[in-house]
N, C-alpha and C positions, 0 to 999 in steps of 0.2 A: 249717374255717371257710368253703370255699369259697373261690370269684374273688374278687380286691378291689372292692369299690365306687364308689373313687375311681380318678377319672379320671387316666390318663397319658398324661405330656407328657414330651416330650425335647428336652432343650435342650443345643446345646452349646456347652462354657467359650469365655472371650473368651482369646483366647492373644495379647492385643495386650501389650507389657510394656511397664510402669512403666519413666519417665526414670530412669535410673542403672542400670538392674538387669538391662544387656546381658548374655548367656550369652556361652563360646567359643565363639566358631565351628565348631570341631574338633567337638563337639555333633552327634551324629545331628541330622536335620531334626526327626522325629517326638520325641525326648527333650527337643528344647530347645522343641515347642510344648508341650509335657507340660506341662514346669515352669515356662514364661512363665507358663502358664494358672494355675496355681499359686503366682505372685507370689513364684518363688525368686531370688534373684540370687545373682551369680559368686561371691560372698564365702562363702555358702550353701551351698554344693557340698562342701565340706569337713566332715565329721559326723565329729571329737574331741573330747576332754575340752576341750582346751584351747581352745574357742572355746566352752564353757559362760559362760553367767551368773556372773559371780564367785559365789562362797557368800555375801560379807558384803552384796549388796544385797538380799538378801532379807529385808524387815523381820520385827526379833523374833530373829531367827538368832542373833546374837551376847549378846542377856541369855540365853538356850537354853541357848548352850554353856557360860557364864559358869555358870549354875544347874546344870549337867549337872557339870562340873568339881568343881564344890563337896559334888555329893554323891558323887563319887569320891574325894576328898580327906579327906570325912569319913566314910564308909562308909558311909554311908546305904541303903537298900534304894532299888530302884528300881521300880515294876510300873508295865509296858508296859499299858496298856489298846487295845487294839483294835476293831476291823468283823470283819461275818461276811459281805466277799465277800474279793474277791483280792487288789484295791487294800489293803483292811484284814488281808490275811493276809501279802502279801509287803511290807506297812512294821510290821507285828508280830514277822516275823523278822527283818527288818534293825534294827532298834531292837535285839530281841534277841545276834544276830548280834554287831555291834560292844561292845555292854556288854560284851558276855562278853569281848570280843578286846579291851578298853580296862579289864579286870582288877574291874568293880565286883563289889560281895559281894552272891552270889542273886539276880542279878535273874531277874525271873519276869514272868508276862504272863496276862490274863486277858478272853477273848473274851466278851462279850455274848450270850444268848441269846435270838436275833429273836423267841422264842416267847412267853418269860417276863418278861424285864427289857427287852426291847426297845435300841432305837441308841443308843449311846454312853455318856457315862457319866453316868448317870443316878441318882439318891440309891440308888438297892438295890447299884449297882453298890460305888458308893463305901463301901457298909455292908460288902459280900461282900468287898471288896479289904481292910477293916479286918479283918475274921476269916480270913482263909483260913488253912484248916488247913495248906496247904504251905509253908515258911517263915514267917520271921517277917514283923509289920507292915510294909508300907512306910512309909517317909517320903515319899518322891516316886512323885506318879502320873504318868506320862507318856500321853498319848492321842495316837494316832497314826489317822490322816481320820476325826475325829470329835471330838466337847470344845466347837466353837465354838459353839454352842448350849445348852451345860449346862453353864445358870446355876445350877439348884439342881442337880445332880450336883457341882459344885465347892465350892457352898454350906456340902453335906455331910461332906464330906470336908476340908474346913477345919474344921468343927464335931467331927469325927474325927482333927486331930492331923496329916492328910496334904497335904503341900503338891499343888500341880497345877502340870504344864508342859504347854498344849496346844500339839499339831503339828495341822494341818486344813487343806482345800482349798475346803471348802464354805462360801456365803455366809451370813456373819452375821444374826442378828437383829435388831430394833430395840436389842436389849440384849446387851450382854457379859459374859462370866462375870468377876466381880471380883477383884484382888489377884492375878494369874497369869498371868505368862508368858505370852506367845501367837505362833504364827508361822504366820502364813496368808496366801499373796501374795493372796488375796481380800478383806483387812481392808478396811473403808474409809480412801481415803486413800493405797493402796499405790500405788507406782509402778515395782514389780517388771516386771518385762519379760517375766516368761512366764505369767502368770496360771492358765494353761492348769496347772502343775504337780499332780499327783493327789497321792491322801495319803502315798504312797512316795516319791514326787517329793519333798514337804517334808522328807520323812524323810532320806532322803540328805542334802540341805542341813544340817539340824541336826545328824545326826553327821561330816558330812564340819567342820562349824565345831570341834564337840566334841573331834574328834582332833586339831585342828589347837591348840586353847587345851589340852589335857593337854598335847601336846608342846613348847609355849611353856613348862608350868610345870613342863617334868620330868616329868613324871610317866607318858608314855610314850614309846616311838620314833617319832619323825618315820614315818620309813618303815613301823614296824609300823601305824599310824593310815592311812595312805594307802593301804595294800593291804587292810586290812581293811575300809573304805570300798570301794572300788574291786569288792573280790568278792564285793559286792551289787548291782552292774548286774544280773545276770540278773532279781536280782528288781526292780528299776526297772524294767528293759525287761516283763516280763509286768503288773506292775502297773498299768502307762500303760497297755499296749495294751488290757487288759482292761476298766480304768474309763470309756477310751470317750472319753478326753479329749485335746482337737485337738492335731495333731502339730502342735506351731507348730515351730521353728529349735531352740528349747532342748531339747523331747521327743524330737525327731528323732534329735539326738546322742544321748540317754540312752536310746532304746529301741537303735539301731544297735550301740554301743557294748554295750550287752546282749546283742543276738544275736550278736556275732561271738566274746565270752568264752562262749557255749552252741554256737556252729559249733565252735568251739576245742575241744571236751572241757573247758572252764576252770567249769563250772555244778558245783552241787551236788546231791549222789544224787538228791532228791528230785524237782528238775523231771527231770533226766535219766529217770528209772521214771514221770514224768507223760506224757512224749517216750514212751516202750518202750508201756506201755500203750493210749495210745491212737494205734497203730501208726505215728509218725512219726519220723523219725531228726532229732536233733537237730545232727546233722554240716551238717543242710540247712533249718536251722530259717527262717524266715519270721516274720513279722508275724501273719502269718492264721493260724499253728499255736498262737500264745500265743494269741489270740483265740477260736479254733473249737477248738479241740484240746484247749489246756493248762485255761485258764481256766472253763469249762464243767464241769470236773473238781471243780475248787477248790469253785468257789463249789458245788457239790452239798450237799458239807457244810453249807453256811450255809446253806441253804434246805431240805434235810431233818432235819440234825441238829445238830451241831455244829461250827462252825470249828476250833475244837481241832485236830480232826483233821487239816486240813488244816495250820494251821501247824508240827505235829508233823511231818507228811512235809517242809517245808520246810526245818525244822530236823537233820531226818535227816542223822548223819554216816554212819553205816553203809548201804552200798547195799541187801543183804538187806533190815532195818527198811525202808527207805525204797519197795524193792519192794512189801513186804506192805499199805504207808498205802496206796501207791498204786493198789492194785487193790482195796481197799473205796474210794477216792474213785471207783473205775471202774465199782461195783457201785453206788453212788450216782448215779453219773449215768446211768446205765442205767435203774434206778427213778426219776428228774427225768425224764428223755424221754415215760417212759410216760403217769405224769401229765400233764405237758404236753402232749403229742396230747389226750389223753382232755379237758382243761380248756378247750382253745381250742376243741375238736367245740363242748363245751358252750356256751361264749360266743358262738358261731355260730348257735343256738337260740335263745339270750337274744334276739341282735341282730334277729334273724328274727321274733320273736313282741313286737316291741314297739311300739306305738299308730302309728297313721300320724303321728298329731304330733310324735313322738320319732324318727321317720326323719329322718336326716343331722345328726342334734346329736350333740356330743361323749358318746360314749359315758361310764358308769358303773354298772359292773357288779356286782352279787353274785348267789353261788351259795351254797348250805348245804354245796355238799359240796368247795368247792374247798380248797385245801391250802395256806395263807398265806404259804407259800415260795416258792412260782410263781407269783405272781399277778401279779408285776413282768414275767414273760417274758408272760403273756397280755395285760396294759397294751399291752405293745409288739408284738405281733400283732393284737392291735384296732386301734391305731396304724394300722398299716402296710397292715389291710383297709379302715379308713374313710378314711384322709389327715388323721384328725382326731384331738386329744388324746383322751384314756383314760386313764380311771382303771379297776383291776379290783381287787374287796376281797373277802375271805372271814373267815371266824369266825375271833377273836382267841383266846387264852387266857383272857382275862379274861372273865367273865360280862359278858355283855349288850354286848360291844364289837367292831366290825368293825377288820379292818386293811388298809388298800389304796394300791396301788402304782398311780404314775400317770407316763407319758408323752407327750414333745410333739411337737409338730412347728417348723418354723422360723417365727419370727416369735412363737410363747407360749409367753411364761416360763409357766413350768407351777407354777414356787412362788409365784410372785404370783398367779396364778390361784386359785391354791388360795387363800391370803392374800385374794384380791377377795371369793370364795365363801364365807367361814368369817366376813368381815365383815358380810355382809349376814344372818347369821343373827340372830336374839335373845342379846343378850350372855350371858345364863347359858350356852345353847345355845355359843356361839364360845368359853366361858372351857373348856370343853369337850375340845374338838377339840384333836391335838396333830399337828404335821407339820413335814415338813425338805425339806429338796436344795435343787435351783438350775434350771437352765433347760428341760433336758431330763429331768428324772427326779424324783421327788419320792415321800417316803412320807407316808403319815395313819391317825392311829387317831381311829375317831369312834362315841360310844355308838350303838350300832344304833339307838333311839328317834330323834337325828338327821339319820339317813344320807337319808331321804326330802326334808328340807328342805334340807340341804346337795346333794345331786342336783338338782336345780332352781337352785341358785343355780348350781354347777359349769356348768350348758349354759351360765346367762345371762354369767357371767363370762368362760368360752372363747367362748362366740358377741361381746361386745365386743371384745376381745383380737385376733381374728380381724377383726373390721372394721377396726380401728385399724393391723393390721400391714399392712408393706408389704416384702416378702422378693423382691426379683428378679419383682416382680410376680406371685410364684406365688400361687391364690388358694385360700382353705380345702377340702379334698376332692379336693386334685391331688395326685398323686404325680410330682415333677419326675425324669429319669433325666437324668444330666449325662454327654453324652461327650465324647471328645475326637477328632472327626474319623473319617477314614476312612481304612486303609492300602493303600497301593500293593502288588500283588503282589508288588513286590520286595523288600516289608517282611517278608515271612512268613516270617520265617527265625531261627533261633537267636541271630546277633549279636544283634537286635534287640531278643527276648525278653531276655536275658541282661543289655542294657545297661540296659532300661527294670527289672530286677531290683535291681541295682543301683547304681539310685537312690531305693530306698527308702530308710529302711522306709516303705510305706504304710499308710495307715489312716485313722482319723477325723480330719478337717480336712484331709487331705492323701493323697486317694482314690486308689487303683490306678487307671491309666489303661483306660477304657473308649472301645474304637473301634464303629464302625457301618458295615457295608456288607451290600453283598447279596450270598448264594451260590445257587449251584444244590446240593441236595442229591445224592449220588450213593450213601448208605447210611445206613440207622440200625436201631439195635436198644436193646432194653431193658438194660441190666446191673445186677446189683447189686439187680433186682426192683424199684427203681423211679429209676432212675440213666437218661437218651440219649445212649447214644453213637451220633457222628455222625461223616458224613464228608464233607464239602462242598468244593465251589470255589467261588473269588471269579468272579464272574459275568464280570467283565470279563478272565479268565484266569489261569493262575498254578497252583501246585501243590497238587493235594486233600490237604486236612488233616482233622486229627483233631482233635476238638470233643467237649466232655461238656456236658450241661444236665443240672444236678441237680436231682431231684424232676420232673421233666418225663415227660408220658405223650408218646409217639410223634406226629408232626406232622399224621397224614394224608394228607400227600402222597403223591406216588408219585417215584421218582426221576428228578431232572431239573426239577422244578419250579424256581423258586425261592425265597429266604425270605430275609427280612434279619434279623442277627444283631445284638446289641448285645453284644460280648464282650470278655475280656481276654485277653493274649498272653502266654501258661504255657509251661514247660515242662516236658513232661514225662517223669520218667525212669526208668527200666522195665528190669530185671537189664543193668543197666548201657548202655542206650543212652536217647540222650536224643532227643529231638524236642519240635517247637512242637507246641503243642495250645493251641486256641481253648476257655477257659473260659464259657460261653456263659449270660448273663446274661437275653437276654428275646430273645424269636421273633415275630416278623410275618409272615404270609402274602403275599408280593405277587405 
């Protein structure tokens, strides 16, 4: 796709802290401006179970376990309904997970196909759940990050004899699915304290309530319900991380508490051959490996084929089995990469050859020959070339119908947008159009006859949305880069690395610490065929380090110049010795 377009700006965090929320002392200088910057206090600092969110304030949680209870008491069937990314595969196996460890009869599960039936549970869905050839009817649907929306998927499936219990994280409709259970710290009206929770996140909640109302009623072990809860973090922790959703206090503990049961050996076959295959040891797992590593894997399936598969390796007792899922998830993501380069060339073209009037407006895209599974990763590559919302659609299954995936930037809700866009069409045209998500992510299916007039409203609605926001003053077509200062040469050192390690996990809402200074170069080379490693000092003296910039062609310079870095402080560890290395984020000539 080429350079980005939009302009960058770097700005760094205020590290002034909020009255009350003094750090110790004891606190590296550079860790405790980390996490001022970050708005953590000393209470904060502590990431265990036991300073979670109770389970019971989570509204909806306890009529859940109440409904959950009663179909175990009466034998009822249960079928898990699911999503086809990560979030929707690892609260598909924890739902599954516990049934099975809390004794119900066949419970079974049944992933949506993004191609055919589309998200969530939707009337085909709820038709398919009533026939399936494998076991018998259920009586109870369960939806796990998905349901809150499907009004007539629940419709159906009461008109079919099956009750509904939805779990979901995503924001409501103007309308709610009627007569059914709901648990969603998003409802209107909640005052849940982590909002932030993904569909795994709820998922946890409702069976950790589950296990706790059996064991009230007899009907399991206390402690067998709290271990079998408990040996689903790993999937909490890759869930969160992957969905994308802010590390607030509550996430924080629940992805932490995840990676230290997958540092443990304490995970299941599955991620472990997810860890083996795509070459990371899970003894040293990270944030950024469920992220970049694990998750990319997963979601393959749901964007080329089928999730199944993926929850299948999830579900894997056997390590063997679980090996073999996991090296077709690896051969699936191997074919996603391909497309993906070749998708984004294209959309680079599109952007390139469009009317001068249409320069700098929020992009939306179609191609005839893009692959409707990807179209969400090239949304957020437009993104991230313009600084402007994107939406990118390709040919649906259905005759005559586009299907396209859109993301945002700070400051536009991207589902109200879409919501702005789809109002201003002609109401036949609007009764039309079908779409979901929340702030930053959103999908839509729109008859191709449409899509011309809905494109035209999408600029004017992101072009208002944009004038109206006011985000830290960043203004539409910026790309703001946030660091956190600059480190002293005497910072360069493994303690420091090691501390700012952990105090993760990092991630969304709660970034890896990015510093800025300037080095003289003193070596670089290619590796990897298109990987820079590099070898720099801090200009103002101190010890030459090792630094990678990934996807980086060679600087130019010659050695000895200078160049300032905007990097993070890694370590890195190599048949058994370990050293800092500077992860190297963005390059300036000075």
């Amino acid at each position: 796709m080429g350079p980005s377009t939009a302009r960058l700006e770097i700005r760094q965090r205020d590290a002034s802290q909020a009255p009350g929320a003094a750090l110790p002392d004891n606190l590296h200088p550079v860790v405790r401006r980390v996490l001022a910057a970050r708005g953590v206090a000393s209470q904060q600092l502590e990431l265990g179970l036991a300073r979670l969110l109770p389970v019971g304030q989570l509204p909806g949680v306890q009529a859940a376990a109440d409904r959950l209870a009663e179909a175990r008491t009466r034998g009822e069937r249960v079928l898990v309904i699911g999503d086809f990314d990560t979030d929707g595969a690892t609260a598909t196996t924890l739902a599954l997970h516990c049934l099975r460890a809390f004794g119900y009869d066949d419970p079974g599960f049944l992933v949506p196909d993004r191609f055919h039936l589309g998200y969530g549970l939707s009337p085909g869905i709820a038709e398919l759940a009533a026939r399936q050839a494998v076991g018998r009817k259920p009586q109870l649907l369960l939806t796990v990050d998905n349901g809150i929306t499907s009004v007539e998927g629940v419709r159906r499936a009461r008109e079919l004899d099956m009750d509904v219990l939805i779990t979901d994280h995503h924001l409501a409709a103007e309308e709610l699915p009627r007569d059914v259970v709901i648990v969603n710290p998003n409802l209107p009206g909640s005052q849940f304290g982590s909002p932030a929770l993904c569909g795994v996140g709820v998922a946890f909640y409702v069976f950790a309530a589950t296990g706790r109302r059996l064991a009230e009623l007899g009907v399991i072990d206390a402690m067998l319900a709290r271990e079998a809860v408990t040996a689903c973090l790993d999937l909490v922790a890759l869930g969160t991380v992957a969905d994308l959703v802010p590390l607030d206090y509550n996430n924080r503990i629940l992805v932490a508490e995840g990676l230290r049961r997958i540092r443990a050996g304490r995970t299941r076959p599955g991620i472990e051959a997810l860890f083996r295959v795509a070459g990371r040891d899970p003894a040293r797992a990270q944030a950024a490996d469920l992220g970049f590593a694990i998750a990319p894997r997963l979601n393959a399936a749901g964007r080329l084929t089928d999730m199944t598969l993926g929850v299948n390796c999830l579900l894997a007792t056997d390590a063997g089995r679980a090996g073999v899922q996991a090296n077709e998830l690896d051969v699936l993501n191997a074919e996603r990469r391909s497309l993906q380069t070749r998708m984004q060339d294209e959309a680079g073209e599109l952007l390139a050859g469009l009317p001068e009037a249409d320069a700098g407006t929020a992009p939306c895209l179609f191609d005839e020959r893009w692959h409707q599974g990807v179209v969400g990763l090239v949304a957020s590559r437009l993104r991230e070339h313009t600084g402007l919302p994107a939406i990118a659609m390709a040919r649906a299954e259905e005759a005559g119908w586009l299907r396209g995936s859109a993301r945002s930037v700070p400051g536009v809700h991207v589902r109200d947008a879409i919501a702005t866009a789809v109002a201003t069409l002609p109401a036949a045209a609007a009764a039309r159009v079908r779409f979901g998500g929340h702030a930053m992510a959103a999908g839509l299916s729109i008859p191709e006859k449409d899509a011309a007039a809905f494109r035209k409203a999408w600029v004017e609605a992101v072009a208002s949305a944009l004038g109206a926001a006011t985000v830290d003053g960043i203004e539409a077509g910026v790309n703001v880069v946030w660091i956190d200062g600059s480190l002293a040469p005497a910072d360069f050192g493994l303690e420091l690395a090691a501390t700012l390690h952990d105090h993760g996990p990092w991630g969304q809402g709660f970034p890896e610490p990015l510093f800025d200074n300037r080095f003289m170069i003193r070596d670089q080379r290619v590796v990897g065929s298109r990987h820079l490693k590099l070898k720099v000092q801090p200009e103002s003296g101190g010890p030459v380090l090792d630094g990678i910039a990934f996807n980086r062609e060679p600087l130019g310079r010659t050695p000895g110049h200078p160049v300032r870095l905007l990097y993070r402080l890694d370590i890195n560890d190599y048949r058994g010795s370990r050293s800092v290395q500077l992860v190297v984020e963005h390059v300036e000539s000075v």
